[in-house]
C-alpha positions in Angstrom: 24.4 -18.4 6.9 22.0 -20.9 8.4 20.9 -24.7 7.6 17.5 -25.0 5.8 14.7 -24.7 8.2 11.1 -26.7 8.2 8.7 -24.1 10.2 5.6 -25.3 11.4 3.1 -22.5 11.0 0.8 -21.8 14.2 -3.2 -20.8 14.3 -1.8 -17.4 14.9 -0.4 -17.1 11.5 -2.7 -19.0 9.7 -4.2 -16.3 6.7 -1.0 -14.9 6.5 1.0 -14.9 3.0 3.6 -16.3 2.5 6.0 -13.3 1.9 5.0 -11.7 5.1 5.3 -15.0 6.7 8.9 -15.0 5.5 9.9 -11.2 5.9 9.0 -12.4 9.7 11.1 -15.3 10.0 14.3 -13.5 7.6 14.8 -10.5 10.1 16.4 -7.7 8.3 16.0 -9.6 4.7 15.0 -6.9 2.2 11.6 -7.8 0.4 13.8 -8.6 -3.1 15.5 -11.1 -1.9 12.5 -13.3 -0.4 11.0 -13.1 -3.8 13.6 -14.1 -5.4 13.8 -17.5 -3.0 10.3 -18.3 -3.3 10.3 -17.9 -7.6 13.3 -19.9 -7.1 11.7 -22.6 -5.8 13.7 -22.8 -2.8 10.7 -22.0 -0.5 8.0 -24.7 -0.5 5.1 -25.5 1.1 4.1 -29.1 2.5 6.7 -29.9 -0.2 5.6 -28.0 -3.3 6.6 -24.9 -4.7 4.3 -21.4 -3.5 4.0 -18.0 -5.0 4.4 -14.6 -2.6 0.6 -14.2 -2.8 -0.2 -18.1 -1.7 -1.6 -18.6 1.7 -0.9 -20.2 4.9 -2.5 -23.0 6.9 -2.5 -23.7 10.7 -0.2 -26.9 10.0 1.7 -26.1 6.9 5.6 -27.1 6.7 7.4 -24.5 5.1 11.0 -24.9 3.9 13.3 -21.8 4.7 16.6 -22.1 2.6 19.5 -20.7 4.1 20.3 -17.4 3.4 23.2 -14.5 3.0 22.4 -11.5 4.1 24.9 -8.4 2.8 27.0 -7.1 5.2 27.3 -7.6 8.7 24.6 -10.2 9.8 22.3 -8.4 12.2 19.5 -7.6 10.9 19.3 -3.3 10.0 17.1 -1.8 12.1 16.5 1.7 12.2 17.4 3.9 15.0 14.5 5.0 17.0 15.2 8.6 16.8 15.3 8.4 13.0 11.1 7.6 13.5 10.4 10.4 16.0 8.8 12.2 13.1 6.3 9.6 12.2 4.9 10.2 16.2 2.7 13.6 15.3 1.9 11.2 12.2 -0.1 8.6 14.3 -3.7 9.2 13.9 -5.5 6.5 16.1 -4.9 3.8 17.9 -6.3 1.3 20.1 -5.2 -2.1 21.4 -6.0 -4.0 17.7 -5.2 -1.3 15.3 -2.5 2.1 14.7 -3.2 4.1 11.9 -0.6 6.4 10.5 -1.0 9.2 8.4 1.7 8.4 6.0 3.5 11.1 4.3 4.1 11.2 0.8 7.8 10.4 -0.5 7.5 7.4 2.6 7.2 3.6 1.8 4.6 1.3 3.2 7.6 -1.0 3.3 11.4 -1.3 2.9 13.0 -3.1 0.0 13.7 -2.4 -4.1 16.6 -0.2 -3.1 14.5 1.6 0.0 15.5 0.8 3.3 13.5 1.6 5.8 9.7 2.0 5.6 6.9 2.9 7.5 6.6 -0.4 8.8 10.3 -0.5 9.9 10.5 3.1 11.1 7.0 2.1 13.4 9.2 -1.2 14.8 12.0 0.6 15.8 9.7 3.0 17.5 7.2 0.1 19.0 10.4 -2.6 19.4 8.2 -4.0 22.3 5.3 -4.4 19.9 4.2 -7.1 17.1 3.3 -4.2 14.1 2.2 -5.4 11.0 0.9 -3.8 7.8 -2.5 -4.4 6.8 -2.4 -3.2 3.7 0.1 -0.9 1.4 0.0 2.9 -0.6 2.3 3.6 -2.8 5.4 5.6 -1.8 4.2 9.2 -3.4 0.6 8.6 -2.1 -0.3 10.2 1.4 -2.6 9.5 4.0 -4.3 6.4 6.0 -2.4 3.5 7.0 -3.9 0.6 9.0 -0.9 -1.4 11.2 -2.4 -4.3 13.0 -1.1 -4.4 16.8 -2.6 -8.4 17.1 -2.8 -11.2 15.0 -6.6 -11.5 14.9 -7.4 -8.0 13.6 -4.6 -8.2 11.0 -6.5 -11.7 9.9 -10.0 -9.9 10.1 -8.9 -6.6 8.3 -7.1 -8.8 5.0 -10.3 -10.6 4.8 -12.0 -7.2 4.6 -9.9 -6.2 2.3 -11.1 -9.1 -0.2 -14.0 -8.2 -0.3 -15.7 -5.4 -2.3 -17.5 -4.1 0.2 -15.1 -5.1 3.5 -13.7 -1.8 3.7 -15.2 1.5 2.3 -12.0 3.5 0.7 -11.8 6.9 -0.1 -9.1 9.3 -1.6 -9.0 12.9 -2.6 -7.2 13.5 -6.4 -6.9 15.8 -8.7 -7.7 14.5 -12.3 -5.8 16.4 -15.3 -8.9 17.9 -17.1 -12.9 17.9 -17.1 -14.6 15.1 -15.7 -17.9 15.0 -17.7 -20.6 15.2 -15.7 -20.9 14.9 -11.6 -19.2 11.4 -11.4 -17.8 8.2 -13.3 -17.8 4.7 -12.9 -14.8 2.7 -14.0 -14.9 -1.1 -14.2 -12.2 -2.5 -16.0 -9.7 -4.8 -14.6 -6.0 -4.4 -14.5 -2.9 -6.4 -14.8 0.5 -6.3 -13.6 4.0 -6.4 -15.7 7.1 -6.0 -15.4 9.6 -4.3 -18.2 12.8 -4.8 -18.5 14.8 -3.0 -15.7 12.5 -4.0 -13.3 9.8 -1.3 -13.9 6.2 -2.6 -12.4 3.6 -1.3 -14.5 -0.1 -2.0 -14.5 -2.6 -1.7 -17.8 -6.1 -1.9 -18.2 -5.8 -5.9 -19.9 -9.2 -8.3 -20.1 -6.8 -10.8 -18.6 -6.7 -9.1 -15.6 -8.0 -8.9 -12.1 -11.6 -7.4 -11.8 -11.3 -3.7 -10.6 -13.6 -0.6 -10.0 -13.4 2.8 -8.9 -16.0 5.9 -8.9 -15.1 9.1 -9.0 -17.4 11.8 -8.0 -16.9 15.8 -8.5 -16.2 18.0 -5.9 -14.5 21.1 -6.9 -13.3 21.7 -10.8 -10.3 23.6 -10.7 -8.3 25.7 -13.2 -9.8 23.4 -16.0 -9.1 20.0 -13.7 -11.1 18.3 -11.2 -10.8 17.6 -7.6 -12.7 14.9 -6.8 -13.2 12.1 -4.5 -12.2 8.3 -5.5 -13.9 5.3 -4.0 -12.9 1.9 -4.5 -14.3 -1.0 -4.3 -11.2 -3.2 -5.3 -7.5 -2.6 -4.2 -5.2 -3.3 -6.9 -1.7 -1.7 -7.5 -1.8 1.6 -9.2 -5.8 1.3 -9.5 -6.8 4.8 -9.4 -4.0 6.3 -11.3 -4.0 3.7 -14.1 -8.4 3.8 -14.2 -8.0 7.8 -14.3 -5.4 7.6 -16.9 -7.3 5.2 -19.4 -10.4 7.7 -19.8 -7.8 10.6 -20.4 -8.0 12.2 -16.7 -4.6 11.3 -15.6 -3.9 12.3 -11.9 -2.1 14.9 -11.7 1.9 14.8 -10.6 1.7 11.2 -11.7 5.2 10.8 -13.6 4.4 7.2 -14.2 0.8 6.9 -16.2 0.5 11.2 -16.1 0.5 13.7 -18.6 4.3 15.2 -18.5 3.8 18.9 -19.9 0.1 19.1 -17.7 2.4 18.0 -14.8 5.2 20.5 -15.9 2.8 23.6 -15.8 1.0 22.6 -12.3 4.6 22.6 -11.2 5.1 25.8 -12.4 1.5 27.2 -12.4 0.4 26.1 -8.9 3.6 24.4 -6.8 2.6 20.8 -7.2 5.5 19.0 -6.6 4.5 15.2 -6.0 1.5 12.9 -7.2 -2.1 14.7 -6.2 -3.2 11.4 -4.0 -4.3 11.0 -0.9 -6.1 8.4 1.2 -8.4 10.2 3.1 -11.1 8.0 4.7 -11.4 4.2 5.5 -14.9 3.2 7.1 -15.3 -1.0 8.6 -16.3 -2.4 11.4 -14.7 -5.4 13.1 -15.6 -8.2 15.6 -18.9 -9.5 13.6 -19.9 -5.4 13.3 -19.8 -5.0 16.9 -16.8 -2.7 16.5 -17.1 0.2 14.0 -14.5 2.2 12.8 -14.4 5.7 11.0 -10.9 7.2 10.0 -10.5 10.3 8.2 -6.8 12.2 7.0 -7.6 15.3 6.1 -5.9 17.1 2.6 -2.5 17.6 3.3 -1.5 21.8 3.5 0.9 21.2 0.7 -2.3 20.2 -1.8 -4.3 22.3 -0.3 -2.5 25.5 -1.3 -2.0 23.8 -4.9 -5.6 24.1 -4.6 -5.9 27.5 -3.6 -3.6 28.5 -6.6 -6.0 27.1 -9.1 -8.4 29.5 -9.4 
């Protein structure tokens, strides 16, 4: 176990939050545990106490308390050979970005009783190369997944991703039931809790942070629709919880779904795992100079749930 650190932070990191900042400098620290010394209090910045979200400046002193990790003290790293499937999963890449076609049942990230995630599986592949996750999808979700390769374009892409109209995002869903019409707006905003055991759950809650998806038809389906979600916002959960709260749950969703809807697309039409999937991310980076257009096409496994709901 170390002494308590003071780390200056550099230009390079400046932008950066202060969780990521810390999951950099705690090698092998799983995600739980730097919350839990940042709520503590034990992590401050320039003195005072932070939150995970806060942060950093070019400048900043932040204090690192020491800490134990469980076991044997290097950090766990994943063997290389236990990533070789996530090779045929790499969709683009250039010398500021990798985009990975994540598949479903994978984590963006380790931690919360997972492991290894994407992100750790693409270091022990890249262990030459600084990777870092731009942004996250959660672990039953499929499809696109931007890893910065530099410092600048991981800055530049979070920035995008703050704004509403930094990054245009699209998924392919299937909605439990009739959406009304050819599409529907949703603008409510959403908050975060947790219930007791851990659970994270989101709600639709005046108090929380603004949030807005569209959902536009494209196929209905066996009395459901498959349909495309845009967002303009990126908030935990957002689509399932939005498509929930006007009573078109997403189906396979065993957290905000409809359990006997999901019980008879299991049975009815194979559908094993939430109906998500990130299919298209459209920005452009150095001042517009440098467009981008990524597409992930459906997956074969919700495609042929598709196919069965005739």
């Amino acid at each position: 176990m170390a002494a308590v650190r003071l780390v200056t932070v550099d230009a390079e990191r400046a932008g950066q939050r202060l969780d990521n900042f810390l999951l950099g400098q705690l090698k092998g620290a799983p995600r739980t545990l730097v919350y839990r010394i940042i709520r503590s209090g034990e992590v401050r910045i320039n003195g005072g106490r932070a939150k995970p979200d806060s942060r950093l400046d070019a400048g900043d002193r932040v204090r690192i308390p020491p800490v134990r990790l469980a076991g044997d003290s290097s950090p766990a790293i994943p063997r290389p050979e236990a990533a070789d499937f996530l090779v045929d999963a790499i969709v683009f890449e250039d010398d500021q970005l990798l985009v990975l076609n994540k598949p479903s049942g994978l984590a963006s990230h380790g931690g919360s009783g997972i492991r290894h995630g994407a992100i750790e599986l693409l270091r022990a592949l890249r262990p030459s190369q600084s990777l870092e996750l731009v942004h996250r999808l959660d672990r039953d979700t499929s499809g696109l997944l931007l890893i910065a390769k530099k410092r600048a374009a991981l800055t530049s892409l979070q920035a995008l991703m703050r704004e509403s109209d930094g990054i245009e995002k699209r998924y392919l869903t299937l909605l439990v039931g009739r959406l009304p019409g050819g599409s529907m707006e949703v603008d409510l905003p959403l908050r975060k809790a947790t219930l007791q055991g851990g659970e994270r759950m989101v709600r639709v809650d005046d108090q929380g942070k603004a949030s807005y998806t569209r959902f536009a038809l494209l196929e209905r389906r066996g009395g459901h629709t498959f349909c495309e979600a845009t967002i303009a916002t990126g908030r935990t959960h957002q689509i399932r919880v939005h498509a929930a709260h006007i009573g078109l749950p997403v189906a396979g969703d065993d957290k905000y779904g409809d359990r006997e809807a999901n019980r008879k697309l299991r049975e009815r039409a194979g559908l094993k795992r939430l109906f998500l999937h990130a299919a298209r991310l459209e920005f452009s980076l150095d001042g517009g100079r440098r467009p981008y257009l990524l597409s992930a096409p459906l997956p074969t496994d919700l495609a042929e749930v598709l196919d069965r709901l005739v």
